[in-house]
C-alpha positions in Angstrom: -15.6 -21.6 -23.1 -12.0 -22.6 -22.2 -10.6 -21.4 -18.8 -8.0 -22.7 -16.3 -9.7 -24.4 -13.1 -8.0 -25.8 -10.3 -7.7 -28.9 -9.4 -7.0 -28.2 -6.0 -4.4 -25.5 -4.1 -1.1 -26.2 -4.9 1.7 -26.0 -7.3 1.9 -25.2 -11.3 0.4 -29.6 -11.9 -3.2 -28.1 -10.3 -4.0 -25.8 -13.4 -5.8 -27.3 -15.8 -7.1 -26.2 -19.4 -11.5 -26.7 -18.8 -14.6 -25.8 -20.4 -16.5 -23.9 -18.2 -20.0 -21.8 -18.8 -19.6 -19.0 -20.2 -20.9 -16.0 -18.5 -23.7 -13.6 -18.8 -23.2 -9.6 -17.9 -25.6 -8.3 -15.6 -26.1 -4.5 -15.1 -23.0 -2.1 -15.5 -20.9 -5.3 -16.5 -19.0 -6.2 -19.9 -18.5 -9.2 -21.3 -15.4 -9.1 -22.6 -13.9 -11.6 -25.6 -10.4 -12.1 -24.2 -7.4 -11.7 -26.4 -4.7 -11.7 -23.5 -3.8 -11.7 -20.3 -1.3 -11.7 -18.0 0.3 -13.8 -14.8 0.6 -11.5 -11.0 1.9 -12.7 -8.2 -1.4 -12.9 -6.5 -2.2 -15.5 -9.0 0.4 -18.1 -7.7 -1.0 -16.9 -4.6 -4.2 -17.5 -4.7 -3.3 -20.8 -6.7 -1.3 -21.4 -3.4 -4.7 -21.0 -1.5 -3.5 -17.8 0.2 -5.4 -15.3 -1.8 -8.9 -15.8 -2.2 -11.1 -13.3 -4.5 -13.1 -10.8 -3.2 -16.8 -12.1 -2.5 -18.5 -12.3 -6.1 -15.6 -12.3 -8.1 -14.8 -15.5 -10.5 -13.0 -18.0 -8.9 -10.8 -18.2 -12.3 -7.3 -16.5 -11.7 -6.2 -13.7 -13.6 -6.9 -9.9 -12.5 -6.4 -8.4 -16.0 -7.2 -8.6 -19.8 -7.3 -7.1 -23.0 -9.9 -7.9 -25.5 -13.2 -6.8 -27.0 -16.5 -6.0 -25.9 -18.9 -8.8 -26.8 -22.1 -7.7 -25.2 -23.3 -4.8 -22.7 -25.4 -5.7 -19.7 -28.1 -3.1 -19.4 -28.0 0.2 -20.7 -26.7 3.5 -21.0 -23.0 2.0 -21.6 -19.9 4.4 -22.7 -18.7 0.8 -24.5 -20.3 -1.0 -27.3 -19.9 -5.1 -28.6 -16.5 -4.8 -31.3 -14.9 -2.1 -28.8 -11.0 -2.9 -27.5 -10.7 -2.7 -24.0 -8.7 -3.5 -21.3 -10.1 -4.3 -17.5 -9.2 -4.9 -14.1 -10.8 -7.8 -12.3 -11.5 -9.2 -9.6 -11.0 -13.0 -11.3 -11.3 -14.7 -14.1 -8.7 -13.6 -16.5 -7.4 -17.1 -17.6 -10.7 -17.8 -19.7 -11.4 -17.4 -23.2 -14.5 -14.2 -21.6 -14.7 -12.7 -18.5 -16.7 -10.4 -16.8 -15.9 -6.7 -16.0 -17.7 -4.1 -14.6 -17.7 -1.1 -16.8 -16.0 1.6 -14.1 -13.3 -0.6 -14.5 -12.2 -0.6 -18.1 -10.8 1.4 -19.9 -10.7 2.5 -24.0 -8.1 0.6 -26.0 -5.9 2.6 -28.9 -5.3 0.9 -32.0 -1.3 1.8 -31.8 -1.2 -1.0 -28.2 -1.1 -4.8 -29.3 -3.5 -6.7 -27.0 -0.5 -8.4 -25.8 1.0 -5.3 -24.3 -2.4 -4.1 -23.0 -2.7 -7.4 -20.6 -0.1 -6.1 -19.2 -1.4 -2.4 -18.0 -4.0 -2.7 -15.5 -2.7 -4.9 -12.5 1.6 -3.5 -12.7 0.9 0.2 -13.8 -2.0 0.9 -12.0 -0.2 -0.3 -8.8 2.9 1.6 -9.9 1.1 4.8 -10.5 -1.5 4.5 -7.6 1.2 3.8 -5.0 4.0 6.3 -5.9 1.8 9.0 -7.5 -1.6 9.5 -5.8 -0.4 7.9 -2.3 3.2 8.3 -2.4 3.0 11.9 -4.2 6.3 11.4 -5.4 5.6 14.2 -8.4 8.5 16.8 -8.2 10.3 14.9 -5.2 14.1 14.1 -5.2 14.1 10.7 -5.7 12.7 6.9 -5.1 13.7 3.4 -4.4 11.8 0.9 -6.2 12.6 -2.6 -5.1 12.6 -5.7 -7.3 13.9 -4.2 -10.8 13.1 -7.1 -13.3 9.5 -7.5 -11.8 6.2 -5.8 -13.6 5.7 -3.6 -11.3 9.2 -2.1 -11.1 9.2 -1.9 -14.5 6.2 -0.1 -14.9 7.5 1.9 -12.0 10.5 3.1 -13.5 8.8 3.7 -16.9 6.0 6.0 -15.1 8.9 7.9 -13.1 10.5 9.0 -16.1 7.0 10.1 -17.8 5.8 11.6 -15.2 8.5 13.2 -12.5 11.2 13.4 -15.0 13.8 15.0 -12.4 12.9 12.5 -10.0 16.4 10.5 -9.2 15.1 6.4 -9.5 17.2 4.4 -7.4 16.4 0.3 -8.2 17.5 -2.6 -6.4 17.7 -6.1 -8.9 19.8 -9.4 -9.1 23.1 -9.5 -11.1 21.7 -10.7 -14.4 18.9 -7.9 -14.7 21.2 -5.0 -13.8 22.1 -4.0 -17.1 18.3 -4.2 -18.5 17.1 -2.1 -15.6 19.3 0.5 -16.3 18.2 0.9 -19.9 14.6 1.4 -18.6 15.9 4.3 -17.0 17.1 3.9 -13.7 20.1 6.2 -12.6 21.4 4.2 -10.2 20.4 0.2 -9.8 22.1 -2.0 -6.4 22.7 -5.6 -6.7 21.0 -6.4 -3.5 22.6 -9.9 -3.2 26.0 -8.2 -2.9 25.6 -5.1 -1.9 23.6 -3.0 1.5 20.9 -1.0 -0.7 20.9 0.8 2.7 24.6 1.9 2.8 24.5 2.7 -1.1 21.3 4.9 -0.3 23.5 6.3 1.9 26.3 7.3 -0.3 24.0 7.9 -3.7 21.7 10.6 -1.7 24.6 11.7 0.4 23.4 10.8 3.2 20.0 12.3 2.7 17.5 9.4 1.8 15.0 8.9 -0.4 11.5 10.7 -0.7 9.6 7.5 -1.6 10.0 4.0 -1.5 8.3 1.2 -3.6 8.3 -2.3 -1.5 7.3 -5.4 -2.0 9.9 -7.5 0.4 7.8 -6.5 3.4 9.4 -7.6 6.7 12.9 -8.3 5.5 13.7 -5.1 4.6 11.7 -3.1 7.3 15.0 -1.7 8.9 16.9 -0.8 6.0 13.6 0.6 4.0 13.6 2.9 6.9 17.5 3.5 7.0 17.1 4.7 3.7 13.8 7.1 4.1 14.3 10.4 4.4 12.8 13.1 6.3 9.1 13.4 5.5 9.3 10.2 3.7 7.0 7.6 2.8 7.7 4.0 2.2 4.5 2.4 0.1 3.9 -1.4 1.0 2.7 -3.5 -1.5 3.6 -6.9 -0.6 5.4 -9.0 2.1 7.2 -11.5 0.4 9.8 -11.6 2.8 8.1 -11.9 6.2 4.7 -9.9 8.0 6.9 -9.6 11.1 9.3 -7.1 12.3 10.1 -4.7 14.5 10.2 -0.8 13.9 12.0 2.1 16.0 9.0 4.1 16.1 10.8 6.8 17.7 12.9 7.3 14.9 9.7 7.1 12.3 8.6 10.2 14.8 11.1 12.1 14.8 12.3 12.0 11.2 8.0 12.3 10.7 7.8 9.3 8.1 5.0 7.4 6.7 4.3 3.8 6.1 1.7 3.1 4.0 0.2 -0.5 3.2 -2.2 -0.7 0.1 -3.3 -3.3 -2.2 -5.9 -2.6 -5.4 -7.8 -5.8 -5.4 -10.1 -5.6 -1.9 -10.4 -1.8 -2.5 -14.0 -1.1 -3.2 -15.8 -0.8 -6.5 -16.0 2.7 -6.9 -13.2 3.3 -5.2 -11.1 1.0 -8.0 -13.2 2.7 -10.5 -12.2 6.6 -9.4 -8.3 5.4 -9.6 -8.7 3.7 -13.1 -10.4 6.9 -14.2 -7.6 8.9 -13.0 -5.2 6.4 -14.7 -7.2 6.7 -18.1 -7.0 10.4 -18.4 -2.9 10.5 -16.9 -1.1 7.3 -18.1 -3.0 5.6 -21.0 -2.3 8.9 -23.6 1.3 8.2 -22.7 1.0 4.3 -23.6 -1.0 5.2 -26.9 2.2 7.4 -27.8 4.6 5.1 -27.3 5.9 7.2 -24.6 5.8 4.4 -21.8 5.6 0.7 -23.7 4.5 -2.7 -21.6 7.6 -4.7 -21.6 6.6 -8.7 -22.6 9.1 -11.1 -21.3 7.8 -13.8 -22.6 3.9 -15.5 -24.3 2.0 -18.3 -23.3 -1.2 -19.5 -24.8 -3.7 -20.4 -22.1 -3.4 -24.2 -22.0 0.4 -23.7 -21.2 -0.9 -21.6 -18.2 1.3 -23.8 -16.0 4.5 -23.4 -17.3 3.6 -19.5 -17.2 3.3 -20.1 -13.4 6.2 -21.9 -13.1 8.4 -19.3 -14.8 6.8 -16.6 -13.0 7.9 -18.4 -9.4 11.7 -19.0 -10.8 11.9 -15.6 -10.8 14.4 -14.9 -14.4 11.5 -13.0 -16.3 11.6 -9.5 -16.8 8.3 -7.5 -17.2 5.2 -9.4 -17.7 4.2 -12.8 -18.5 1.2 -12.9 -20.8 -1.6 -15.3 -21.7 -3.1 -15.8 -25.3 -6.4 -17.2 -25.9 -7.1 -19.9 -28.7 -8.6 -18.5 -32.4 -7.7 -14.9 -31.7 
């Protein structure tokens, strides 16, 4: 089968399109006939050589497709060979099949393109997992989600409307997104290269704060994230792109009894990943079947063009997801 290898860690110039063996499902796994996936930011990190896969999993990059069941290891299977599906992995979503355990897919509707579906499991599962089962922002007053033109903001704001409909979403982006990620949905959206999301916090919530806040910056924006919490707040981690190091008034965190709360989906454990996607399957995917919350694709790639995916990914003008499309489908 075709797949993107590595050459070596680096930059976008050590992808390359390969034939590689195809693989064989073992007990509880599916192997799945890829239609599409989609580029992360853990996949230029790991192409980096900074985020390895969890023990077992495919070397390949990718943590997500959409495509259909070509055969069932074992038996006893919900899913049968001709079935759409899409999947969270663990690796090896930039090949033409890939393995999945079963626990983590999930039933495809006819009304969902499989270019849309690639881009489900890795953004909305973070989105809802973090700000809905963690951050229990359901009913709260409002949330700051950080990074407005990125997957998992968009997913974010999309879920927030769906699902805590009174919820005030508060979104920091760049000048040229602003517009776009107020027609998501967002009430309010900060340009954070010219303005303090902390002082317009400030002044949106009247000095109040917000309930819950969606980060990916890490370290950077430790002191203003926590400017801008509430009382009672929680501030969900979910990256460090700027910085693992900073300090935190933790008298302040006490007394105003916030939480801080790092999490990341790939190294959870197997059934731990499969109990969230199940939860995800019965709350979110009816809502993408009716059209009620749509995957936004910024832009299509098939897989031999992998690199220039990356390399668009890591300029940073896309907005939503980045998707993959495998040869003869």
């Amino acid at each position: 089968m075709k797949a993107i290898t590595l050459r070596d860690f680096g930059g976008p110039e050590m992808m390359q399109y390969d034939d590689i063996d195809t693989p064989t499902p073992g007990d509880g796994q599916l192997l799945i006939r890829v239609h599409a996936t989609s580029v992360n930011r853990p996949d230029v990190i790991q192409r980096q050589g900074n985020y390895p896969p969890p023990p077992g999993d495919s070397e390949v990059l990718g943590l997500e497709v959409a495509g259909v069941v070509e055969s069932v290891g074992g038996a006893g299977s919900r899913f049968k060979p001709g079935d759409r599906v899409v999947a969270l992995v663990g690796g090896g979503g930039y090949a033409e099949y890939t393995l999945a355990l079963e626990g983590h897919c999930m039933a495809l509707s006819e009304s969902i393109s499989f270019e849309q579906a690639a881009c489900i499991c890795e953004t909305y599962i973070t989105a809802y997992l973090n700000l809905f089962m963690l951050g229990e922002l359901q009913g709260k007053k409002s949330v700051l989600i950080h990074g407005g033109g990125g997957g998992v903001a968009t997913s974010a704001i999309q879920l927030c409307r769906a699902l805590s409909p009174d919820t005030q979403i508060i979104v920091t982006a760049s000048s040229g997104k602003l517009d776009r990620v107020a027609s998501q949905g967002a009430h309010h959206v900060i340009d954070y290269r010219e303005q303090s999301f902390a002082d317009e916090i400030r002044r949106i919530t009247e000095k109040r704060g917000v309930d819950v806040i969606l980060d990916h910056i890490g370290a950077a924006y430790l002191e203003d994230n926590m400017k801008s919490l509430a009382l009672a707040g929680t501030m969900m981690l979910i990256g460090v792109m700027g910085g693992i190091k900073a300090e935190l008034n933790l008298a302040s965190m006490m007394v105003k009894r916030q939480r801080i709360i790092g999490s990341v989906l790939r190294s959870r454990p197997v059934a731990e990943k499969a109990a969230i996607i199940a939860r995800f399957e019965e709350v979110v995917m009816p809502l993408i079947a009716a059209g009620e919350v749509t995957p936004l694709v910024d832009a299509t790639f098939p897989l031999s063009e992998a690199a220039a995916a990356h390399t668009l990914m890591e300029q940073g003008g896309h907005f939503g997801k980045i998707v993959l499309t495998m040869p003869g489908v």
